[in-house]
N, C-alpha and C positions, 0 to 999 in steps of 0.2 A: 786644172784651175777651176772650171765650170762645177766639176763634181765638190771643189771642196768650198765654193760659193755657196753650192745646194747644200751642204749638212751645216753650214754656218745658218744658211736659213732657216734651218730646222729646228736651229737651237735656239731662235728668238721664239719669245711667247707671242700666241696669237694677240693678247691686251698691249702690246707695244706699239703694233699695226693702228688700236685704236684709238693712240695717245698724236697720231697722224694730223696734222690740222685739217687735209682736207677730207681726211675721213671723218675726225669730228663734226663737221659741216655735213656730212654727209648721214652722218648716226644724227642731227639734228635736225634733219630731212625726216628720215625715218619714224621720231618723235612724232612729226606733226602729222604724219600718214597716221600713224597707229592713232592719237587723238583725234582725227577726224573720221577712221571708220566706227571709234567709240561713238562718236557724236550723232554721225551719222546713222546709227543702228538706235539710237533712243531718240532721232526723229527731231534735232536739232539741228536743222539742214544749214543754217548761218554761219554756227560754229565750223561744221561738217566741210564749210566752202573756205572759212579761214585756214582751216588746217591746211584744205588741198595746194590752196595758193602760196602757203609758206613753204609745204613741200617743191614748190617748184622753185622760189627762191633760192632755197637752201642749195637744188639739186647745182643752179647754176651758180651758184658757188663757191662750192668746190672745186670745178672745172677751173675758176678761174687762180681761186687761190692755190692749186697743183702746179699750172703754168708759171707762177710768177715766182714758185718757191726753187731757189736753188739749190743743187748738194741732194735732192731725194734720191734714192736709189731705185732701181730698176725691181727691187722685190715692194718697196712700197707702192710705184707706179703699179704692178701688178694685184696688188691687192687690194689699192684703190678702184683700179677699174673694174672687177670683178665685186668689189663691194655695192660699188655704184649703178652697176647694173641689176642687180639683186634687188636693193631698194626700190628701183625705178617698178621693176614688176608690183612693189608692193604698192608706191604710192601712185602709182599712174594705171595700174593693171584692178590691184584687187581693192582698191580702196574707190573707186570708179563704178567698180562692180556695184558694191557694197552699199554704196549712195542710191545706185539704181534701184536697188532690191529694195533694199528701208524707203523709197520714195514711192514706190510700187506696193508700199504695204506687205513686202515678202509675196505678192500673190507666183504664183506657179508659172504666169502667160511673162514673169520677167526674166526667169531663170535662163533662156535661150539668150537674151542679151547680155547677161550677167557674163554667163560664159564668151560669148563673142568679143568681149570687152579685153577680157583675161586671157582668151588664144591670142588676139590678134596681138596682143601688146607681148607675149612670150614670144610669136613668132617674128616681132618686128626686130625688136631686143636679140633675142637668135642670129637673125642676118645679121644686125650693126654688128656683132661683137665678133662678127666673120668677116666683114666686107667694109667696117667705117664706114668712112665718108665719101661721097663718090669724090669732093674736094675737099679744100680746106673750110668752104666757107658752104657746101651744100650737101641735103640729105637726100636718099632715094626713099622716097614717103614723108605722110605728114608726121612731123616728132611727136612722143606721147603726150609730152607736156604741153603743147597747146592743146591737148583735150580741155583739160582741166582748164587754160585760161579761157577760153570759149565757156564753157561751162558756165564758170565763176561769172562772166559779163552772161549769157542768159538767162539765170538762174533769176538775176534781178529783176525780170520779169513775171514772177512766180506767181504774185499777187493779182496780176493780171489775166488769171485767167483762171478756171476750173480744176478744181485738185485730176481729175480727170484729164481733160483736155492737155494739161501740161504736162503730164505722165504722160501721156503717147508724145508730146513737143521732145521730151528730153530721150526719150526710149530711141525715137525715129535719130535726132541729133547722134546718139552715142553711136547707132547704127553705121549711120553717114561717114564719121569719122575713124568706124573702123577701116571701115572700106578706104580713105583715104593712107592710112597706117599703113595701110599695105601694096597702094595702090605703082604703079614704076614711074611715079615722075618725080620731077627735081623741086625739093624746097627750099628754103634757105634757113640756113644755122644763122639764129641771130647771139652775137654774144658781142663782146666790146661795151661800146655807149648802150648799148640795146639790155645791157644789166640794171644801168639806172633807172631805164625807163620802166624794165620789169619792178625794180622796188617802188615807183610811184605807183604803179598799178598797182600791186599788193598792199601798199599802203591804205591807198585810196579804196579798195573793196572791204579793206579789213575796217576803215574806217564807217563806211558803209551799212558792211555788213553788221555790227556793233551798233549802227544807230538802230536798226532794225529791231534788233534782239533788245536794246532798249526800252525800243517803242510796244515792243511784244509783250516785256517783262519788266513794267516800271519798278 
């Protein structure tokens, strides 16, 4: 039965996998990653932070709209999770990196963080998709995605200080939180009501962050 499950799978095309609602949600994750390492590499860091923060929108949900959908099958559950984590490398790992480096001016003294960024977030990624959750409701380390919402709220402080000064603020930060990423204690998975509050936040930064680029670019 199992083997003739598996050559039935083999016979669906992989674009049918991506006609998935919460893989759609999740390929519109991916969108906003890849647009904000664009942005971020031409030094348009505002742009660069809207993208991040939709990527995390997006990332959560999926998750949510997987749960609620009923009748999905056990080859889409699988290939959602495995899509979903793929992404997450991209928009939480190398699009992270990416912002460092472009804010860093590409110099050479950033590429050691770049990379730190990008292990730690492979290796995090690695455990979860070995070990979950230690519960329903908690993680072993900080999740990748509050990098980026940390981020997005100090980034607003950019103005306030020395293109200098704030490059080693955000270098030391990304530091910190890898070490968190990987670190053996318990956080908490927020999802539920804790989705609405993420779209106010992204709202509210996108909103933000847009007066900015306004103000920059009348």
């Amino acid at each position: 039965m199992k083997d003739s499950q598996h050559q039935q799978s083999h016979k669906t095309g992989m674009l049918t996998f991506a006609r998935d609602l919460p893989n759609i949600c999740s390929l519109a994750g991916l969108l906003c990653a890849v647009l904000s390492i664009y942005y971020a590499i031409l030094g348009n860091f505002p742009v660069a932070i809207i993208g991040m923060v939709w990527a995390v929108f997006f990332d959560w949900g999926d998750g949510i709209i997987a749960r609620r959908m009923k009748g999905r099958t056990d080859e889409y559950r699988a290939i959602g999770g495995q899509l979903d984590s793929l992404i997450d490398i991209v928009s939480f790992g190398i699009c992270p990196a990416v912002f460092l480096l472009s804010y860093g001016e590409f110099s050479p003294w950033f590429l050691p963080g770049a990379f730190v960024i990008v292990a730690a977030s492979a290796i995090r990624l690695s455990y979860f998709n070995v070990f979950g959750l230690v519960d329903d409701s908690t993680y072993m380390g900080l999740a990748l995605d509050n990098n980026v919402i940390i981020l997005a709220f100090v980034f607003l402080f950019n103005g306030l200080f020395g293109h200098t000064i704030f490059s080693v603020i955000i270098y030391t930060m990304f530091m910190c939180m890898a070490v968190f990423n990987l670190a053996p204690i318990r956080t908490p998975k927020f999802n539920g009501r804790w989705f609405y509050a993420l779209g106010v936040y992204v709202t509210g930064l996108t909103a933000i962050y847009s007066w900015i680029l306004w103000g920059k670019y009348p």
